[in-house]
N, C-alpha and C positions, 0 to 999 in steps of 0.2 A: 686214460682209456686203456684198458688192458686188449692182451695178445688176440683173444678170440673175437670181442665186437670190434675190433680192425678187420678182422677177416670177413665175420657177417655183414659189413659193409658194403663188402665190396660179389660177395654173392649176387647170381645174376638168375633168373626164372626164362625156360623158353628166349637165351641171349641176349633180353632185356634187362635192363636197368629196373629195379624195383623199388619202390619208394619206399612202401614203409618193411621195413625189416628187421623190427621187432611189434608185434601186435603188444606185448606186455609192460614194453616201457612206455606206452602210451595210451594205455588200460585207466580208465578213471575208476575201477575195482581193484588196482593191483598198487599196493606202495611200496617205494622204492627205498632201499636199506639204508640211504642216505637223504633226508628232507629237505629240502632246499631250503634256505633262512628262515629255523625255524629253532635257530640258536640260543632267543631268550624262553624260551618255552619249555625248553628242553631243562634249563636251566631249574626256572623255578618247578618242575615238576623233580629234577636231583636234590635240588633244597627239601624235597619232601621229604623224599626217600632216602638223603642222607644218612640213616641210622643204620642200613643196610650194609654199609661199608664198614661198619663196628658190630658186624654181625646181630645187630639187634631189628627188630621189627617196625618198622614205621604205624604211624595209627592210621585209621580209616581217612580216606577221603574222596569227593566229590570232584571231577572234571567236566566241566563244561562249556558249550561254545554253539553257535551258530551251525547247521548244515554247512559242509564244505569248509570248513576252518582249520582242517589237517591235524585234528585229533585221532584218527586212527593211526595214520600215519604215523604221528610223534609216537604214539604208546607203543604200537607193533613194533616200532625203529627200537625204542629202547630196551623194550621186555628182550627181544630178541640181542641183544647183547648182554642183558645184567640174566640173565638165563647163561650166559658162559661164567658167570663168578668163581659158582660151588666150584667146576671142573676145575680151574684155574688155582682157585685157591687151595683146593686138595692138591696139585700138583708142591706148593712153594710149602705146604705142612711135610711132605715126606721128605724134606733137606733141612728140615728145621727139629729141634731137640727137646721143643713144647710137647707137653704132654696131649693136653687138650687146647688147641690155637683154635680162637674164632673163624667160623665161616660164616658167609653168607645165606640169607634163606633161599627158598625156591622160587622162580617166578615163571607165574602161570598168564596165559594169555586168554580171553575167552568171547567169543563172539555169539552175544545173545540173542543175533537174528537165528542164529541156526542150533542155540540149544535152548530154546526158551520151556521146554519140559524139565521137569527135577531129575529123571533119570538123564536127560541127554547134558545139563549141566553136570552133574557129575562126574558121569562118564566123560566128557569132556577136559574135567580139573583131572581124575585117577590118570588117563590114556597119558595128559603132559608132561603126569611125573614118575613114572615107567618106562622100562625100557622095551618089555613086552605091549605087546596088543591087547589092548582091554576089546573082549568079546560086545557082540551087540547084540547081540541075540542071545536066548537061553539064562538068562540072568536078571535078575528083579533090580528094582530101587533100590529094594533097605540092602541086599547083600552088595552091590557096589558103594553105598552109604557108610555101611560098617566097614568092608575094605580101604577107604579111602580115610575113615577115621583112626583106623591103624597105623595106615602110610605118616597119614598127618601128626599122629604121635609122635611117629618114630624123627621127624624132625626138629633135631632139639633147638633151631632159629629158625623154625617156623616155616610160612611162605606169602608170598605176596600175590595175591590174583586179580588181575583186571579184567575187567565182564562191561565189552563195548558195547555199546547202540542200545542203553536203557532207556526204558518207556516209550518205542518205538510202536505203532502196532501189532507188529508179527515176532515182537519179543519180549523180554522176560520186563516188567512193571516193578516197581520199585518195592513195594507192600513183600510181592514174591521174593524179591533179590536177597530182601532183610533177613526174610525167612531163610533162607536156603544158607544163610551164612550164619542163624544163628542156631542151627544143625550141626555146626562143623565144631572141633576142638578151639581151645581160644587163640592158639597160635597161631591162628591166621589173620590176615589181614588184608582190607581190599579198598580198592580203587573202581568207584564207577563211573562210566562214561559218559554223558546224554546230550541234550538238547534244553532242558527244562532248566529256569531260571531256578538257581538255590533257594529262594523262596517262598517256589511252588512244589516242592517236592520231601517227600518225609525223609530223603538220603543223608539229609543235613543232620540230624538228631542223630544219628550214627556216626558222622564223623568228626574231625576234627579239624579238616581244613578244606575250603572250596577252591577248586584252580580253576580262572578264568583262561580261555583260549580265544583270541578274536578274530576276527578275519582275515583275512591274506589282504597286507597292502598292495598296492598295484603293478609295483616295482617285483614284489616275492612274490604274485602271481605270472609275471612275464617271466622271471626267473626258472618257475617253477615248468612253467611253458616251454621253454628253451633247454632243462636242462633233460623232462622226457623227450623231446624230438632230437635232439642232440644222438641221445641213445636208442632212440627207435626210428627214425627214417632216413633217407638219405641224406645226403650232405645239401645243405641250403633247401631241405624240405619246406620250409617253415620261417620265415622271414621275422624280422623284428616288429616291423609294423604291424602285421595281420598279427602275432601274440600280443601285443600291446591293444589290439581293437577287440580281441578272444577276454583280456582282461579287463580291459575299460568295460565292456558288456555283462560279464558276470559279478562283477561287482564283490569283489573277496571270497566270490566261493567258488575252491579248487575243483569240486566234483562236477559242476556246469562248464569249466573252464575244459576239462581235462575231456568231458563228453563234447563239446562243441569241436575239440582238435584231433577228438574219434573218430567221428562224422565225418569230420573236412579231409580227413587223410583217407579215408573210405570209401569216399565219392569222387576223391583225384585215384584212388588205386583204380578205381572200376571203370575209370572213363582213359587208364594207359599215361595218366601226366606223371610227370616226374618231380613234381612239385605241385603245391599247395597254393591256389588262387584266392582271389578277393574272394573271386565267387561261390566256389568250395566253402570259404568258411563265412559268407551271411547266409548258407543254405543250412548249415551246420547252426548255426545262431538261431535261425527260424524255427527249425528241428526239434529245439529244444523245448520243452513246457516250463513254463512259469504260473505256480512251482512244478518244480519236476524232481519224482520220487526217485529218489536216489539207486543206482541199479546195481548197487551192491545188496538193497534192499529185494530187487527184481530176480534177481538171480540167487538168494536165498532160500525163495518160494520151492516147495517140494517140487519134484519131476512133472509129474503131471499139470499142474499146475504153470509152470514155465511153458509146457507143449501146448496149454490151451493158450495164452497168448505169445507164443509163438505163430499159431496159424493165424490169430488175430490180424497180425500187422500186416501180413501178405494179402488181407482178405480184398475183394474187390468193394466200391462205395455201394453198389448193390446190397451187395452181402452183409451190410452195415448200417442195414438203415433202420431196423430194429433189434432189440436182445433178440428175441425168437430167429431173424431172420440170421441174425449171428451164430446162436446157438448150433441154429440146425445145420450152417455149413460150418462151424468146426467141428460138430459130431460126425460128418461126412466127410469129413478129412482121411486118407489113410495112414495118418502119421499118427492118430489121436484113438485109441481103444477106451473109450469113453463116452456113457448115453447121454443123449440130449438133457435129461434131466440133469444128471452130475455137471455137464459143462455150465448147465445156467444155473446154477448154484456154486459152482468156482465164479462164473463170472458176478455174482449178485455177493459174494464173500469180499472178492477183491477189491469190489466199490466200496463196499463197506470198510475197509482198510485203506483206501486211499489210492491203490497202485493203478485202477484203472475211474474212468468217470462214466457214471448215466448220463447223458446231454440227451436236452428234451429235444424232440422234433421240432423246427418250427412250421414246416407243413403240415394239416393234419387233413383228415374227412370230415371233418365237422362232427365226427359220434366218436360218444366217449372221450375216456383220458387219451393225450397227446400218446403217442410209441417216445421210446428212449432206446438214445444207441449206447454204445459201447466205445469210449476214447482211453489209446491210454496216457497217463500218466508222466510216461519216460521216452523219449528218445527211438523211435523205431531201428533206424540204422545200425545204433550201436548197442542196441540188445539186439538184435539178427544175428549180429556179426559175432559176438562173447557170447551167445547162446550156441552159433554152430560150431565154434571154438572148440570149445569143451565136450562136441558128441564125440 
């Protein structure tokens, strides 16, 4: 543990002792630079990519695994270091007497919850491999298209682009993905990320290797448990047992694991404890939906969007006992500059994507169709709490 989370340790709020004191190292949207035993995985996905290390280009492939199996994780951990190559390696070419010494290609990271348009993936690949700000505005498709097919020329090994969370609802589908890459120069190369069994999916015919990623075992879930509360709460926050009960319950998947010890540290901050109780974490357990839409998915959803079930989860049972009657208090909201109509058509989008559910009435008047409410999806507490984060 280094110099400065020593010190954020022991930072104290209003003379109190403060429990959790880092929200981010125990964010189930945030991953951490180092994966917890996630050693062989890391492995066969270098077996891949070996060719990169002799400056040449690796061929397409396929990553896949279960929600919550610590695929973004592993990929962002690595991109984000094989991204320091080029730098590195241009350094050890200027002491050396090669004319033209191999380097590494580029690699690009891309998360297709939040650019699943052709202009925002682009935009997206151009911005990571520049040092300037690619503009958002004032700028078309084909002209960042044709810029970016320049850049990509100009790389005589190429680049490597990973494009996470495909065939997702509110992201880019695989038919799109194919497309978009076989727009680009042939120099490139890509790795996509998903859910869907090899298969089912037309990703396969592009590539040339499928990587399996399984579940966190129980032991690398406790682990994984222990080594964010290690670095995000106070000292003895979080006991071995209640992690071991956090993973017996989520059953290999990190992102239910990580949300349930968001909750519980959430609910012990608000109530003044200094530590993490039985009780905190089966309220946390409870909290959670099964299945439950993963809220790096929740938090990708545009502004507006977020705002309308943001007022959702505060709303009163009242307020919730039908769409309409939903609707019309979060349009009444002062937080929300959006008509009735618009809100219940974000909310009738959202059902239809998964993030939130219609649950029929079971009371009715006896006339007509049953009413339907509005439930969501994910976690209230800890999308509250990551939504008021980031205002």
């Amino acid at each position: 543990m280094d110099i400065e989370a020593r010190i954020k340790r022991r930072q104290r709020r209003n003379g109190e002792p403060r429990l959790i004191q880092d929200y981010e190292s125990i964010s189930p949207v945030v991953h951490i630079e180092e994966p917890a035993d996630r050693g062989p995985v890391l492995e066969r996905l270098l077996d891949h990519l070996d060719p990169v290390f002799d400056g040449q280009l690796p061929p397409n492939a396929y990553v896949y695994g279960p929600c919550g199996s610590g695929k973004s994780a592993v990929i962002t951990a690595l991109f984000a270091n094989l991204e320091q190559l080029p730098t590195e390696q241009q350094a050890i070419i200027h002491t050396t007497t090669r004319a033209q010494p191999p380097t590494s290609p580029s690699f690009v990271y891309v998360n297709a919850r939040e650019t699943a348009s052709e202009f925002a993936f682009y935009h997206a690949v151009l911005d990571a491999l520049v040092d300037d700000s690619v503009p958002e505005h004032g700028i078309g498709t084909e002209t960042l298209k044709s810029r970016l097919h320049d850049l990509v020329r100009e790389q005589r090994t190429g680049i490597v682009i990973a494009v996470d969370h495909i065939g997702e609802p509110e992201s880019i589908q695989a038919p799109a993905l194919v497309d978009l890459f076989a727009g680009l120069p042939s120099n490139v190369s890509w790795l996509a990320i998903g859910r869907d069994d090899p298969s089912t999916t037309e990703l396969t015919r592009y590539t040339a290797e499928s990587i399996s990623i399984d579940r966190y075992q129980r032991q690398m879930l406790v682990d994984v448990l222990m080594t964010r509360t290690s670095n995000g709460l106070a000292q003895q926050g979080l006991d071995h047992g209640q992690a071991r009960h956090i993973a017996d319950w989520a059953d290999g998947n990190a992102h239910d694991a990580l949300a349930a010890l968001f909750i519980a540290a959430e609910l012990a901050e608000e109530r003044g404890q200094d530590r993490i109780t039985q009780a905190n974490v089966d309220a946390a357990i409870a909290e959670v939906p099964d299945p439950c839409v993963s809220l790096g998915v929740v938090l990708s959803l545009p502004t507006n969007r977020q705002t309308v079930l943001r007022e959702l989860i505060d709303l009163e049972e009242s307020e919730r006992s039908s769409v309409t009657a939903t609707t019309e208090a979060i349009a009444s909201a002062q937080s929300v500059d959006l008509s009735a109509g618009t809100v219940k058509r974000f909310l009738y989008e959202m059902a239809e994507s998964g993030v939130v559910d219609r649950v029929e009435a079971t009371v009715t008047n006896g006339q007509g169709r049953p009413p339907s409410r509005v439930e969501p999806r994910f976690p209230p507490t800890a999308f509250r709490r990551l939504y008021d984060l980031q205002q």
